[in-house]
ZABAMI-213040 format. One record per residue (C-alpha): z, x negated, y; residue number from 1; residue in one letter. Coordinates in pm, 1 decimal, m for minus. Layout:
N
<<Z,X,Y>,NUM,A>
...
This chain:
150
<<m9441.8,m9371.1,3496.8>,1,X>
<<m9114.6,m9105.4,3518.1>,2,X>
<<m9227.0,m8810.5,3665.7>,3,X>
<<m8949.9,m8691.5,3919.7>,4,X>
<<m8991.3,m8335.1,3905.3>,5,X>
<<m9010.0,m8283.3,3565.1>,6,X>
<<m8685.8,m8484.7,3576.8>,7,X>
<<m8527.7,m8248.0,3830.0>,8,X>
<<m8615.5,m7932.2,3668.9>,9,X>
<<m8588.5,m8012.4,3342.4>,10,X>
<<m8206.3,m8101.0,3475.0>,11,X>
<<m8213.3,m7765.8,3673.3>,12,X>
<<m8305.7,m7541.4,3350.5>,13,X>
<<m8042.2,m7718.4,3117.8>,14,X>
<<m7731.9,m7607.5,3389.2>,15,X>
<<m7908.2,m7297.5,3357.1>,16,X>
<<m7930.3,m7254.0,2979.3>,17,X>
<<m7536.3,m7402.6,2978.7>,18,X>
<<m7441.7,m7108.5,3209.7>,19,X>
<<m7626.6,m6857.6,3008.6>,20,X>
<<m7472.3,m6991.4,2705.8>,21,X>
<<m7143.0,m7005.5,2861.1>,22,X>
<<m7183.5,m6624.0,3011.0>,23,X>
<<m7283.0,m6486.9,2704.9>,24,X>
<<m7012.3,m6663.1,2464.4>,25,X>
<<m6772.5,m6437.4,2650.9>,26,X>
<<m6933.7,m6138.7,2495.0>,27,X>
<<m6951.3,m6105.5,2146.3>,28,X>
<<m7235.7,m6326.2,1928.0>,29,X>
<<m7171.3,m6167.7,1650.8>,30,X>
<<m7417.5,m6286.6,1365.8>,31,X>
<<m7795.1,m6307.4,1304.5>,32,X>
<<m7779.8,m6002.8,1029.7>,33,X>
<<m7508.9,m5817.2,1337.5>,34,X>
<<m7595.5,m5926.7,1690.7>,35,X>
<<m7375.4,m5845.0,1962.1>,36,X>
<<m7431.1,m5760.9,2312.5>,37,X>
<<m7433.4,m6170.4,2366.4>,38,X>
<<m7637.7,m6315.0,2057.9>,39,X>
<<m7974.0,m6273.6,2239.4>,40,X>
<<m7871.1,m6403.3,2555.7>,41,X>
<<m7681.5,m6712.5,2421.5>,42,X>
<<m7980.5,m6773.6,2161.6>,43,X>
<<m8183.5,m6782.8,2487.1>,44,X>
<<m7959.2,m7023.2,2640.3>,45,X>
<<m8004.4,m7263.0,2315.1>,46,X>
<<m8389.0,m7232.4,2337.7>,47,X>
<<m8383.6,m7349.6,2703.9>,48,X>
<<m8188.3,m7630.4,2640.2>,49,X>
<<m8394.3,m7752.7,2348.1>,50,X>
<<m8685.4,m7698.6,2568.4>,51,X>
<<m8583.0,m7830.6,2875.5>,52,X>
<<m8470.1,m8168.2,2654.4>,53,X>
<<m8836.8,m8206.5,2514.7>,54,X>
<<m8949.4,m8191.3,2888.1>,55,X>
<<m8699.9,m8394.1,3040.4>,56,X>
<<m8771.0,m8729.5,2735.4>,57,X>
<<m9112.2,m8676.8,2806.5>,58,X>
<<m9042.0,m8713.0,3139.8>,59,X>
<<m8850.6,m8990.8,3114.1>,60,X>
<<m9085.3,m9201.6,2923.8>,61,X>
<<m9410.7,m9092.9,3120.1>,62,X>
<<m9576.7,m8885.7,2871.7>,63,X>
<<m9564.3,m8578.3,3063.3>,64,X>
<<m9891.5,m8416.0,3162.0>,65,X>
<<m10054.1,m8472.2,3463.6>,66,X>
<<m10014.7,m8118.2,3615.5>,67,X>
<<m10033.9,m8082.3,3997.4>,68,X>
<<m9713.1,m8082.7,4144.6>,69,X>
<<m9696.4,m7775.5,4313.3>,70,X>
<<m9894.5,m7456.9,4274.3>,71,X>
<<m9787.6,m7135.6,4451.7>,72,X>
<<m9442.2,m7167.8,4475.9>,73,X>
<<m9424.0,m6780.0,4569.9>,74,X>
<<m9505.5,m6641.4,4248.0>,75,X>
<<m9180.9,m6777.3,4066.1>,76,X>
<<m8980.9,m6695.5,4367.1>,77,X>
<<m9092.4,m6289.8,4363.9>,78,X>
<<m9012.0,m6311.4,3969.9>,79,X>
<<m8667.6,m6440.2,4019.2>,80,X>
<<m8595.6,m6242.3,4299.3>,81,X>
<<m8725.8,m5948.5,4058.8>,82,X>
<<m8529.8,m6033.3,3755.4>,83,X>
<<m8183.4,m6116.3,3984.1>,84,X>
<<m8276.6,m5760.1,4200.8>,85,X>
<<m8338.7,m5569.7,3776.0>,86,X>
<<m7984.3,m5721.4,3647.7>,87,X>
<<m7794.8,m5512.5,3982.3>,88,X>
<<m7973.8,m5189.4,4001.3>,89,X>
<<m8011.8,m5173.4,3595.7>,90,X>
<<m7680.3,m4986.7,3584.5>,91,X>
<<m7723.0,m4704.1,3859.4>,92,X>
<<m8099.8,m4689.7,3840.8>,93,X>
<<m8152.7,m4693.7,3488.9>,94,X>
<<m8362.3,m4879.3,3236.0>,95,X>
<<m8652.5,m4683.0,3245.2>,96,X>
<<m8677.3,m4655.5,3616.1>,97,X>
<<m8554.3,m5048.9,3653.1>,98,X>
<<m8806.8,m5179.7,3410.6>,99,X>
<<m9116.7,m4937.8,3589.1>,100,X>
<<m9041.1,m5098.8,3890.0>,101,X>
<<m8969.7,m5467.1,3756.3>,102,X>
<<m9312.5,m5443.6,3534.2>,103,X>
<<m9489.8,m5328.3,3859.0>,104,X>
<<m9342.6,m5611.1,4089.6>,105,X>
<<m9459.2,m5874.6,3757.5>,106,X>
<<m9829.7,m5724.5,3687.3>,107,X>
<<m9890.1,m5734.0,4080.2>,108,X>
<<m9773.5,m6132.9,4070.3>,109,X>
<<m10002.1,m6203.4,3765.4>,110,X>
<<m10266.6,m6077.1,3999.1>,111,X>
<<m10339.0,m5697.7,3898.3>,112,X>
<<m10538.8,m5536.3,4100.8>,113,X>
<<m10573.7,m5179.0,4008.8>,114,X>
<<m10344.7,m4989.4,4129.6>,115,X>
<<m10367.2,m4719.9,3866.0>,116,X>
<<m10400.7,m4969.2,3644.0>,117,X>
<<m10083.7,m5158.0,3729.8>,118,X>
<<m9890.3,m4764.0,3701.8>,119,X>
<<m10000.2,m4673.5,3377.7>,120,X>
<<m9899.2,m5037.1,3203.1>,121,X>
<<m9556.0,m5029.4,3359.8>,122,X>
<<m9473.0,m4652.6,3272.2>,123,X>
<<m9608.9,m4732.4,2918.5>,124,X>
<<m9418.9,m5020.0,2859.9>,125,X>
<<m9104.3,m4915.9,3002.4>,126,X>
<<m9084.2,m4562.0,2808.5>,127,X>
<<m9240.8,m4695.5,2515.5>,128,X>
<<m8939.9,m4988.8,2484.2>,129,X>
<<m8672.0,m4763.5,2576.0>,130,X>
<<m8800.2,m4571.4,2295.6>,131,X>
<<m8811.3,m4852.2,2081.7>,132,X>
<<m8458.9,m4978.5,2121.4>,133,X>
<<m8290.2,m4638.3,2238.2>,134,X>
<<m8409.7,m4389.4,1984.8>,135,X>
<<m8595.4,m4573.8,1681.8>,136,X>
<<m8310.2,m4905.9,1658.1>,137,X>
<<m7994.7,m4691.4,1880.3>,138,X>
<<m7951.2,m4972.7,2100.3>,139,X>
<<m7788.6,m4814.3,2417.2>,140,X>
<<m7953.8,m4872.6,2712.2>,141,X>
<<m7868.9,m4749.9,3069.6>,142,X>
<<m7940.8,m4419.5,3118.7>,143,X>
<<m7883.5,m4450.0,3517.0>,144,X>
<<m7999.5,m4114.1,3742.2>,145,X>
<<m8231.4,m4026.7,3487.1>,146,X>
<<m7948.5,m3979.0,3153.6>,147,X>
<<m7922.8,m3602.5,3245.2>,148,X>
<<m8240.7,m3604.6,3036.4>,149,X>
<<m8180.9,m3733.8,2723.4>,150,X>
């Protein structure tokens, strides 16, 4: 039996790996050893695909799991409002500040509680990546109202 909405989104996701992949072949790939600002993102795209393929021929021949068909709908909707609302303000806010507040809005989905809890994971995480990727592998990341401070 083909299940429909594995059909649909399956469909869905590969448009949506094909734009990525098409967005981030206008930036520079560069090469595995040398990535450019659009080998991660187009890599991304490829895994999609690949993934979204597996999904939609198991969907096509009925070997999908039986999975009910709609859970809370909500919780994907706040993340992609999240992620669209982190790619504008990344800029002018800043990485650090962008990714405290993204990591709050996606703990708080995934049902944290603890307020205090939920603070201290996001302001870890966020500081400890950008010092990660800014200082220890000088990848540049948005320094927004906050790069006085570096």
């Amino acid at each position: 039996m083909r299940k429909t909405g594995d059909i649909i989104a399956s469909l869905f996701c590969i448009l949506i790996g094909a734009a990525v992949m098409a967005g981030a072949a206008r930036l520079r790939l560069g090469t595995p050893s040398e990535p450019q600002p659009g080998f991660f993102p187009f890599v991304s795209g490829v895994v999609l695909i690949v993934l979204c393929m597996i999904l939609l021929l198991q969907a096509l021949s009925g070997r999908g799991q039986g999975t009910e068909a709609f859970g809370e709908l909500w919780r994907p909707g706040i993340l992609m409002t999240g992620l669209l609302i982190y790619s504008v303000v990344l800029d002018d806010l800043g990485y650090i500040l962008a990714t405290i507040i993204l990591s709050a809005v996606v703990l708080r989905v995934l049902d944290t509680k603890a307020w205090l809890k939920l603070a201290g994971i996001s302001l870890l995480l966020s500081i400890g990546t950008y010092f990660l990727f800014d200082r220890l592998l000088n990848v540049s990341l948005p320094g927004g109202i906050l790069s006085g401070f570096k």
